[in-house]
C-alpha positions in Angstrom: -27.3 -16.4 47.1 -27.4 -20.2 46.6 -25.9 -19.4 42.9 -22.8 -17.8 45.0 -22.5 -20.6 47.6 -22.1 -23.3 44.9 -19.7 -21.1 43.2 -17.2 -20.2 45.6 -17.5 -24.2 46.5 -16.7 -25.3 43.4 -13.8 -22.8 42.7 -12.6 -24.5 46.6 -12.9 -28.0 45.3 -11.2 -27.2 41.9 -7.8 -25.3 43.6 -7.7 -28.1 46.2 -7.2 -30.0 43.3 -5.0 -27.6 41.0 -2.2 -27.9 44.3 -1.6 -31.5 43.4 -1.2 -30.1 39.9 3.1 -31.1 38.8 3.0 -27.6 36.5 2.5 -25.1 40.0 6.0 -23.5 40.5 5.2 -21.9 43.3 2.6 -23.4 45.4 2.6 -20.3 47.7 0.7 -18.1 46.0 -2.0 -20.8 45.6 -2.3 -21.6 48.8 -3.1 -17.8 49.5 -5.7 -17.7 47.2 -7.1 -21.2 48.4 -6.5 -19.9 51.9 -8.8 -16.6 51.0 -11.5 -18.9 49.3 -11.9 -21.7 52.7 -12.1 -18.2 54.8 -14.7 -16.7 52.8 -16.4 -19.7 52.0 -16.7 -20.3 56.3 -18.3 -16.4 56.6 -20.5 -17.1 53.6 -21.5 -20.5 55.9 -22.4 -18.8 58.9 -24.7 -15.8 57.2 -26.1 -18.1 55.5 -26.9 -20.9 57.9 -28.2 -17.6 59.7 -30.8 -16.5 56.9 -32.1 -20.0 56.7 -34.8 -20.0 59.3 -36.4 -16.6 58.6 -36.7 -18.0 55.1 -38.2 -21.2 54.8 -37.9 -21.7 51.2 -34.2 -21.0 51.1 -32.5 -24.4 50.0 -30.4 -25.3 52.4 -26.6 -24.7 52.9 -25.8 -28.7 53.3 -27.6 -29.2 50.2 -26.0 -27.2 47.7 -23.0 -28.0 48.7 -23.2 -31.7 48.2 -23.4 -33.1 52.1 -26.3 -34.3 53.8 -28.9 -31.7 55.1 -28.4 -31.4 59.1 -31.9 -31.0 60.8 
């Protein structure tokens, strides 16, 4: 599950990037598709700040995706 949470963060961070790209015609269609990616990345968030403390050896969310760990 950690493999899919730096995943889909990655493919956020990368079309956050790709709209500043001068080659997108129609930025539309990418900002759907980034659109899709923030909403499931924010319902991958939740069930899996939500697994956390049942499983104690689970890294945590904060962590893999690069900010500081909350307590």
């Amino acid at each position: 599950m950690a493999l899919l949470v730096s995943a889909l963060n990655d493919a956020t961070k990368y079309n956050e990037g790709f709209l500043n790209s001068e080659t997108i015609r129609d930025l539309s269609d990418y900002e759907e598709h980034l659109f899709c990616l923030e909403s499931f990345q924010s319902w991958l968030e939740s069930e899996y700040k939500n697994l956390e403390p049942e499983n104690p050896d689970l890294l945590k969310y904060d962590v893999i995706v690069g900010g500081t760990p909350s307590e």
